[in-house]
Every structure is written in C-alpha cells, then in structure tokens.
DOLOGU-83946 format. One record per residue (C-alpha): residue number from 1; residue in one letter; chain; x, y, z. Coordinates in steps of 0.2 Angstrom, whole numbers. Layout:
N
{k NUM r a c A px X py Y pz Z}
...
This chain:
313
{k 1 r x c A px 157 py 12 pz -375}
{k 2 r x c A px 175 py 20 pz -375}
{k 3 r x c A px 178 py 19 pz -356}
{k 4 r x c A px 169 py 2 pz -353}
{k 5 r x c A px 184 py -8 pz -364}
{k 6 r x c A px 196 py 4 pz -356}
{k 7 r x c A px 191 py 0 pz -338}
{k 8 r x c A px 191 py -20 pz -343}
{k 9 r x c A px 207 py -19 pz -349}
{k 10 r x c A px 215 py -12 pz -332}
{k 11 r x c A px 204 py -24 pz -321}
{k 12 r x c A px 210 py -37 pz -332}
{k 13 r x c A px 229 py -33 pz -330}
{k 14 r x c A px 228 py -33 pz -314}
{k 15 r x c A px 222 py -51 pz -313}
{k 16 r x c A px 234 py -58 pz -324}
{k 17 r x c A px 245 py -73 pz -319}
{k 18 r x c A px 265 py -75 pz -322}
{k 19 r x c A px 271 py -76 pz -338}
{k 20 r x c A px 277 py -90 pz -346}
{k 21 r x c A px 297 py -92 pz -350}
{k 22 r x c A px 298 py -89 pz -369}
{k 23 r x c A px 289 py -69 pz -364}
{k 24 r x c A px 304 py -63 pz -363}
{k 25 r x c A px 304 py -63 pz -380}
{k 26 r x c A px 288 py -57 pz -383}
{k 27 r x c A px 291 py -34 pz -387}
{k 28 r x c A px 270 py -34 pz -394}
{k 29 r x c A px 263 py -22 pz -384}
{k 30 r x c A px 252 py -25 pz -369}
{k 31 r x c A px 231 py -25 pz -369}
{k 32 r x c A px 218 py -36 pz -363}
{k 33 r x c A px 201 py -42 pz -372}
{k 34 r x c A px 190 py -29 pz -381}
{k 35 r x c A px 205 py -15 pz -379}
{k 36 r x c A px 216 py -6 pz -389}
{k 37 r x c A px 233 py -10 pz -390}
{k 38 r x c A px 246 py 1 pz -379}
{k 39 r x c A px 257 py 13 pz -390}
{k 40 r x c A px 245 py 15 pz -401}
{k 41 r x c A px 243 py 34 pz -409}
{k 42 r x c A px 231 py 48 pz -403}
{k 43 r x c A px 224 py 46 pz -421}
{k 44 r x c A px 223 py 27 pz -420}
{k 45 r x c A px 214 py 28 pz -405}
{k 46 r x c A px 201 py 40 pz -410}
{k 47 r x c A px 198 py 29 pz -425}
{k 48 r x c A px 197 py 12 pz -414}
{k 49 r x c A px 185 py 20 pz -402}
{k 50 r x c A px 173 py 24 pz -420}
{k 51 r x c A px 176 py 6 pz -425}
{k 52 r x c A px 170 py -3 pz -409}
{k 53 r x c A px 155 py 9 pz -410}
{k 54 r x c A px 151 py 3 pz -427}
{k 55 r x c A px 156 py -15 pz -424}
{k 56 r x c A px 142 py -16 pz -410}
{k 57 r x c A px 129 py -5 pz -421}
{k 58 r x c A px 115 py -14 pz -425}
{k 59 r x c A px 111 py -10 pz -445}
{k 60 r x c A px 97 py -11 pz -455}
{k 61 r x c A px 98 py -23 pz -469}
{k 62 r x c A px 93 py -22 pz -486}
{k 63 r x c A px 90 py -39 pz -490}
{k 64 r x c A px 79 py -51 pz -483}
{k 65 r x c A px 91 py -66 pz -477}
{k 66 r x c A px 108 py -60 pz -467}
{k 67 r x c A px 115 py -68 pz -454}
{k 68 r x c A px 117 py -55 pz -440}
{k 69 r x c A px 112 py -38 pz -439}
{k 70 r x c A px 129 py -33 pz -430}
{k 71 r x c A px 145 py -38 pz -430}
{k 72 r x c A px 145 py -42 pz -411}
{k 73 r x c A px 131 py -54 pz -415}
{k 74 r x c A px 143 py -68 pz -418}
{k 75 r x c A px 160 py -60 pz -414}
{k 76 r x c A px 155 py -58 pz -392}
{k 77 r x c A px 164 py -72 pz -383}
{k 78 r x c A px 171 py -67 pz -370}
{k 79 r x c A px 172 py -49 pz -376}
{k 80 r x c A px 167 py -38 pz -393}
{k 81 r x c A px 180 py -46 pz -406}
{k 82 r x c A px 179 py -62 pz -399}
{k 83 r x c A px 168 py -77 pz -407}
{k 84 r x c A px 151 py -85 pz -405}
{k 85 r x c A px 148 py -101 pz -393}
{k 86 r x c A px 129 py -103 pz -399}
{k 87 r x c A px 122 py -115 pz -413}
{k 88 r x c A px 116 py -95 pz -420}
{k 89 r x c A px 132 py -91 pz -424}
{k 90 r x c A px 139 py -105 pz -435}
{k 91 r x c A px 137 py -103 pz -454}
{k 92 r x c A px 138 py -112 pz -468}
{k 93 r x c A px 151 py -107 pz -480}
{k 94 r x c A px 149 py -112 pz -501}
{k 95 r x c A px 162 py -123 pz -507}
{k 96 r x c A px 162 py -113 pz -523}
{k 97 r x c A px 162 py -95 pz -517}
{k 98 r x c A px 166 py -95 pz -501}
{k 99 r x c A px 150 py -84 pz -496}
{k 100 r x c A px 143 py -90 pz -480}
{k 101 r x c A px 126 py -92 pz -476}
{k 102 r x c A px 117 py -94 pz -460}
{k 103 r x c A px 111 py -110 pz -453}
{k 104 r x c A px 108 py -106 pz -436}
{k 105 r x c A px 87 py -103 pz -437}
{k 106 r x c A px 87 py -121 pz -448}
{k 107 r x c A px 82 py -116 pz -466}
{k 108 r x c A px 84 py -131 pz -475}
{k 109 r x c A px 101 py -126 pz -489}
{k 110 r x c A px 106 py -136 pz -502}
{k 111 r x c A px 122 py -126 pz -506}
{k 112 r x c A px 138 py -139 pz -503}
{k 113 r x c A px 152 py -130 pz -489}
{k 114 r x c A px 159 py -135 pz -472}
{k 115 r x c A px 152 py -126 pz -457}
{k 116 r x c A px 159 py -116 pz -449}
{k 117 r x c A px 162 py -104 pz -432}
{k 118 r x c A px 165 py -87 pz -431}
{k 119 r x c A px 186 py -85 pz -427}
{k 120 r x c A px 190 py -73 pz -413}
{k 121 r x c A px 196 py -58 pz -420}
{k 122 r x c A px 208 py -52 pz -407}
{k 123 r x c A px 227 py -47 pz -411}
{k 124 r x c A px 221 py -49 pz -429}
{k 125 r x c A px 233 py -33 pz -433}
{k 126 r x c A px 248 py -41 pz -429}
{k 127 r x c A px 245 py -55 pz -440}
{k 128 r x c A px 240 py -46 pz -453}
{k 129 r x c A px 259 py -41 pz -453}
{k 130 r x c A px 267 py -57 pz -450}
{k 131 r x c A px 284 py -60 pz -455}
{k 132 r x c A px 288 py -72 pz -469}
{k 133 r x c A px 270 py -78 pz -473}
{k 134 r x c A px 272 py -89 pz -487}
{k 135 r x c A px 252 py -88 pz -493}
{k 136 r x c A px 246 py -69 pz -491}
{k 137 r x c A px 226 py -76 pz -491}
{k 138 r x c A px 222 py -79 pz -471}
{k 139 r x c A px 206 py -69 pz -468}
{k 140 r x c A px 188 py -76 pz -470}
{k 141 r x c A px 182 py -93 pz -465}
{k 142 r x c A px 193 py -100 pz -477}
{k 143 r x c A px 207 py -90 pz -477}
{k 144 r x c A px 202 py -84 pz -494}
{k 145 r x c A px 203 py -65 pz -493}
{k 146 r x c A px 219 py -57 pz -495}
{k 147 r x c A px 219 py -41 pz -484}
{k 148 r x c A px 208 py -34 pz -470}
{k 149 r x c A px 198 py -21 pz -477}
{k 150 r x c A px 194 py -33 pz -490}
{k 151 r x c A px 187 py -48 pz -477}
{k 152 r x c A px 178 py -32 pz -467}
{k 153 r x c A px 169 py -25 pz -486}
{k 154 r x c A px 165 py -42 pz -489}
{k 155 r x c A px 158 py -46 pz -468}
{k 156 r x c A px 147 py -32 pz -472}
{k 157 r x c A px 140 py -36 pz -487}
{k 158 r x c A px 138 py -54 pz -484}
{k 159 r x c A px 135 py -56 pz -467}
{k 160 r x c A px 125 py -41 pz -462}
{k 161 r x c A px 119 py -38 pz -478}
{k 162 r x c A px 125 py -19 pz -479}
{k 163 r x c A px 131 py -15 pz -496}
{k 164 r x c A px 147 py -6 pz -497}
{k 165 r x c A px 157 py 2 pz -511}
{k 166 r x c A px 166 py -11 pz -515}
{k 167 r x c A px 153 py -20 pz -517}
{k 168 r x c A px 140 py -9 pz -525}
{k 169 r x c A px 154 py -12 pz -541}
{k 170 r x c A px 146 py -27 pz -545}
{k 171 r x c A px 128 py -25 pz -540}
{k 172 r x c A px 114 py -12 pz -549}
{k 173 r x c A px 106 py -2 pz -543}
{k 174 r x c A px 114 py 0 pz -528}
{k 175 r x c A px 118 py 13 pz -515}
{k 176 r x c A px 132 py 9 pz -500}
{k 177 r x c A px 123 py 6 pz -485}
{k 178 r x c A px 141 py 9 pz -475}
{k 179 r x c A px 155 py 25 pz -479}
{k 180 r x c A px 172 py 19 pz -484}
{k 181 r x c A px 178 py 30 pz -469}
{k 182 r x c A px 166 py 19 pz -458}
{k 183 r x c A px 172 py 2 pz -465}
{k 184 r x c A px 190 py 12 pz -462}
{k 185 r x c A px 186 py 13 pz -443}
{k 186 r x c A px 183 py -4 pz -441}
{k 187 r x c A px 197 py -9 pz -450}
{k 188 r x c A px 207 py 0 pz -439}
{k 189 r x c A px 196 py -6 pz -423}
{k 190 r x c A px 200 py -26 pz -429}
{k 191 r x c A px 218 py -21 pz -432}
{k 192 r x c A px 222 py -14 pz -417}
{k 193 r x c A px 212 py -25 pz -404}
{k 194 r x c A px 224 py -34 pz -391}
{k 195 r x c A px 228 py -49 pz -393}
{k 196 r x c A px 223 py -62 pz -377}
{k 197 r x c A px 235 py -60 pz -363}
{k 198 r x c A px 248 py -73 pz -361}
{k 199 r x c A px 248 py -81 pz -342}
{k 200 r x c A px 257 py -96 pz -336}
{k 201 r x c A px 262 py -109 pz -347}
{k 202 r x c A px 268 py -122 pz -335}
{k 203 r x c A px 277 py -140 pz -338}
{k 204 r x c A px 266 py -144 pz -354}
{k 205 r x c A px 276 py -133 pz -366}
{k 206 r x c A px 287 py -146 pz -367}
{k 207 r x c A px 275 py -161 pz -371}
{k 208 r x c A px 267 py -145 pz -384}
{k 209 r x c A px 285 py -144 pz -393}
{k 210 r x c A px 289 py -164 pz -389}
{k 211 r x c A px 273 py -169 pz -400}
{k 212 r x c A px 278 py -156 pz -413}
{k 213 r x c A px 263 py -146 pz -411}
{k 214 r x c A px 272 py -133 pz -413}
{k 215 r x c A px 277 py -135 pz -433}
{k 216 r x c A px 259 py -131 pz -438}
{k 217 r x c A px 257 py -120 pz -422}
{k 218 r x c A px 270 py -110 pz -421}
{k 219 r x c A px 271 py -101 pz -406}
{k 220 r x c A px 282 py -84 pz -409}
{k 221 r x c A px 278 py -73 pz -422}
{k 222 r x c A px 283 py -55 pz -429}
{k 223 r x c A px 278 py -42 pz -438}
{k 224 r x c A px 286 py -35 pz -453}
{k 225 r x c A px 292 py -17 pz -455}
{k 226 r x c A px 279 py -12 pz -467}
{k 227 r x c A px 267 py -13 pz -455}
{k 228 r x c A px 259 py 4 pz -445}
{k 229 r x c A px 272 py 12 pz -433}
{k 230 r x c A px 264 py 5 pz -418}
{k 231 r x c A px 264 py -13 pz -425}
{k 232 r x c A px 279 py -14 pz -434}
{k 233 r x c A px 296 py -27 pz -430}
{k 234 r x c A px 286 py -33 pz -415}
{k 235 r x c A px 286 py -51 pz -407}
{k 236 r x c A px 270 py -61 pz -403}
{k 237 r x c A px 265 py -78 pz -399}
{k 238 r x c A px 250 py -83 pz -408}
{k 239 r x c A px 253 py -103 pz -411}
{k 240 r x c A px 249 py -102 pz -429}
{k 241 r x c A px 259 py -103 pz -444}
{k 242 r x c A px 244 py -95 pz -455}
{k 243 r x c A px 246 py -110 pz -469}
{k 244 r x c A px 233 py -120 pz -472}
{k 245 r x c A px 234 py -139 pz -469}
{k 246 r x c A px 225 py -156 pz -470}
{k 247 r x c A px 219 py -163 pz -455}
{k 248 r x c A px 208 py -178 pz -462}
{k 249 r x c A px 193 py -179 pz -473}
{k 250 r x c A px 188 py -160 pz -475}
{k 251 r x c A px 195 py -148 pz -483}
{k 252 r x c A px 211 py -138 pz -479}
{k 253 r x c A px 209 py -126 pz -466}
{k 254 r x c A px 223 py -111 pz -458}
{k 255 r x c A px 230 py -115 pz -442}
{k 256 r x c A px 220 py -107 pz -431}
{k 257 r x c A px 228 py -96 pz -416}
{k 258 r x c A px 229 py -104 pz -400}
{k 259 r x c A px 230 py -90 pz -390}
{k 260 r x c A px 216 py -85 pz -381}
{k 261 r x c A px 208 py -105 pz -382}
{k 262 r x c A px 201 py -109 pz -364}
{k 263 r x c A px 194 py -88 pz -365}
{k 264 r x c A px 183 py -94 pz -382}
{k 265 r x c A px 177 py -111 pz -379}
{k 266 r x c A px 169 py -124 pz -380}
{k 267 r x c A px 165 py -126 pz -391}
{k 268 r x c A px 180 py -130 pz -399}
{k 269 r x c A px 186 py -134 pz -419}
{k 270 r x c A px 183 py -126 pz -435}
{k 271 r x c A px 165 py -130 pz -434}
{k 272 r x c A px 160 py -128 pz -416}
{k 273 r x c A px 159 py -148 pz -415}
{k 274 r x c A px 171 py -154 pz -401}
{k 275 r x c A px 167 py -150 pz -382}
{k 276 r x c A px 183 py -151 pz -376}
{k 277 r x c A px 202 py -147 pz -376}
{k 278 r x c A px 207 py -164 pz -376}
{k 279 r x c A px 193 py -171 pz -387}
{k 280 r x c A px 200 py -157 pz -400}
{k 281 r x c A px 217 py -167 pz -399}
{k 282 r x c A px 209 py -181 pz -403}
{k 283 r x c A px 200 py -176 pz -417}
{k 284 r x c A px 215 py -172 pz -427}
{k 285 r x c A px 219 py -181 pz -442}
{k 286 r x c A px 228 py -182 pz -456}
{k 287 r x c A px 246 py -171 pz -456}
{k 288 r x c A px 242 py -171 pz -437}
{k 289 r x c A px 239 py -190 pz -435}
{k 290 r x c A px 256 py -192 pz -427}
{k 291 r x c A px 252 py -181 pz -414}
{k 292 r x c A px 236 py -187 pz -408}
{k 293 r x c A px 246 py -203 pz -407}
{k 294 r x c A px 258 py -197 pz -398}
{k 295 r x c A px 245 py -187 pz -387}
{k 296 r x c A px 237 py -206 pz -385}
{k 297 r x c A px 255 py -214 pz -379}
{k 298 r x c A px 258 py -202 pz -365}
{k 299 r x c A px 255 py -205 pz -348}
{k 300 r x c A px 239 py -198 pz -338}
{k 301 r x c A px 250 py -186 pz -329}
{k 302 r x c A px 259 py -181 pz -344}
{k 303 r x c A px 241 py -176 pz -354}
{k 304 r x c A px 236 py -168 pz -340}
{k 305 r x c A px 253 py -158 pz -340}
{k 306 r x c A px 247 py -153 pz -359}
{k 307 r x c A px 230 py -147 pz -356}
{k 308 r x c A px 233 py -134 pz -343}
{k 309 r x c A px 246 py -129 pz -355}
{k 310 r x c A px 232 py -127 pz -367}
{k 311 r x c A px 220 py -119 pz -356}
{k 312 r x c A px 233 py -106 pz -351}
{k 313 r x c A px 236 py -97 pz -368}
C-alpha cells in the first residue's frame, strides 16, 4: 500500500500541465492524489503510511445499520481520500444532530436532513490551519465539528460503526473497537494528504474574479504558525473561504474547495444532484444569485473561457 501512493504520485507529476499565474505564490508543498505531502517528517511519514492502511481496512461493525465498512468505501474518487460518485455513497444527515445516516440501499427514513456527498478529503491539513478563519467548525457534512480528530472519532463511530473512546464516554457498556493511537494515524494520514495539483488556469480566471466568484471562493489561502512544522506559514489555493453561506432554499452550507473539481465529479453539488460544471453555476441561488446572472449575460465564448477554467483546478 505504501509504494502504490508513492509510485502514483511520481507518474502523476510527471504528467502535470503548466501552472497557472497566481503559482508563483503558492510555497505549499508539492504532492499528487493519495500521497503524502513533500517535507514532511520521517515520523510523519511512518504515521501517514499506518493511516492509509487503516483508512482502507475493512472493519467489523458492532451495530447492525452503518453506512460503509471502510473509509474508502465512500472517500475513493479518483484516489483513497477522495469522495464517492455512486447513489451508495450519499447519506442523509439529521437536521438536529447532524448524525448521518445512509440512504444509498433505500431504507425508507423519516428522520428530517439534507442529503449529502461525501467531500474529498485531500489537502485537508492545510485547511485545518487556515489563516484568519473567522468560524472554527468546517469538518463534517455540515461543517459542524470543530477539529479533525474530532470529525475522524466521530467518522468512525457513526459511519462505520466502530466505537471509539471518545465515544464509549457516552455509551454503556462499551468497549473501543478502534486505539486512540490508530484514530491518531489516520489523523495524521487526512492531514497530510496532498492537496490536487494545480495545472493551467487559462483566460477564465478572469471572468472567475470578474463574476466575484472569488469572495465566497477564495482562491489563495495560508496556513498559520501554529500549525505542524511541515505545514506551517504556507500558501495554497483551495477556492474556499471555509464560511458557510446561503445559496437558496436549503440550509447554509461551507464553501466547498474547488480544487480538485473536474478529478471528483460528476456528480457535482453538496448533494450529488447536478451533472455538470456549468449546470452547477446555474443552480446557485441566493447570495450567489448575482453570479449565475452574470454567468447567464456572458457570451458563449466567454462561458466556455470559464469552465475550462473550472475543470482545470
């Protein structure tokens, strides 16, 4: 398992197209899908390589209804980390306790929620340690959980049904299906998984900026000074400002990173619903209204510019 993400991530490098303008301001380190990050410690690595092995494990449950038995069951696309393309993999999350529960096999549930699709996971370190966050909850489905080891205690227990620690403080009798020094590894797996390469970003940066796309997704980042040695005071562009915002009828959602888009869909949207980039555009509502009007006003040359902008990052 340890060689097959090292051996992608050199193939994939090597394939790479230019980069766009604004890289020269990007100093995050260099990976590619399902590897670790470069300059990262000897210790870091040995822990990543332990994580990717338990994300992929198959575990047995201790309850009857879950909704994977791996982490890599809905976290695949296009590599371990990534998210789920597949009706399986969406889930329905409870408007109350944000606890999601699996609709992919059609059990009738009369719990009320949004559905949802599992978010890549990739580069997931460094915005864990964005600068100048003003809300500090952006993991989960909902952005409700306010630190990674606290999304990844509750992935297991909810999702694959594996009790941990943390959890087995509220429950009785119980007994951790998982080590804190697993859940650990995987922490340290998620936090220092690549983000997606950044290729060329062509003429439709501009119409992006020109629509104000760019308030909600931001496109550089960095990291703060607290964060580990191998992450900290770095630069990134995610396209997300990690603040959650109205975009019609359903409820708040985070911006979700663009980067990485055409590499994880379709399906596109929070809820695997929209089949395309552009059709995504258009289903924008709400504080993004303006935008899809403005995307409507532009010539066909000009929208065209826009997407392969979009299918670049």
């Amino acid at each position: 398992m340890r060689n097959r993400a090292r051996i992608t991530w050199s193939v994939g490098l090597a394939g790479l197209a230019l980069l766009p303008v604004w890289a020269a301001e990007i100093s995050g380190p260099e990976g590619y899908f399902g590897a670790p990050m470069a300059g990262i410690s000897e210790s870091e690595a040995l822990a990543f390589d332990r994580g990717f092995q338990i994300f992929a494990r198959a575990w047995p449950s201790e309850r009857e209804q879950r909704n994977a038995e791996s982490c890599v069951t809905c976290h695949s696309l296009p590599m371990p980390g990534g998210s789920g393309a597949s009706q399986e993999t969406l889930v329905l999350v409870d408007a109350q306790t944000g606890i999601p529960h699996h609709v992919g096999d059609g059990r009738s549930i009369s719990i009320q929620g949004a559905l949802r699709r599992p978010p890549p996971l990739f580069g997931l370190g460094l915005l864990e340690f964005s600068d100048g966050l003003e809300n500090a909850a952006r993991f989960g489905s909902r952005g409700q959980t306010a630190s990674l080891h606290d999304f990844v205690f509750a992935a297991f227990a909810f999702e694959l049904g594996v009790s941990t620690s943390k959890h087995c403080v509220t429950a009785s009798p119980c007994r951790p299906g998982i080590s804190d020094a697993q859940v650990n590894d995987v922490v340290t797996f998620l936090r220092f998984l690549s983000p997606p390469p950044a290729r060329s970003a062509g003429k439709g940066a501009e119409h992006f900026r020109n629509l104000n796309c760019d308030n909600c997704h931001t496109p550089i980042s960095r990291t703060d000074f607290d964060a580990p040695l191998s992450l900290a005071g770095m630069t990134f562009a995610a396209y997300t400002d990690q603040k959650f915002h109205s975009l019609g009828p359903s409820p708040k959602i985070v911006t979700p990173p663009l980067w990485g888009l055409s590499s994880v869909g379709p399906p596109y949207w929070h809820d695997g619903s929209v089949g395309s980039i552009e059709e995504t555009i258009l289903a924008h509502g709400g504080e993004a209204a303006e935008a899809r009007a403005g995307f409507l006003r532009m010539t066909q040359a000009e929208q065209e510019a826009l997407l392969a902008f979009l299918r670049s990052l």
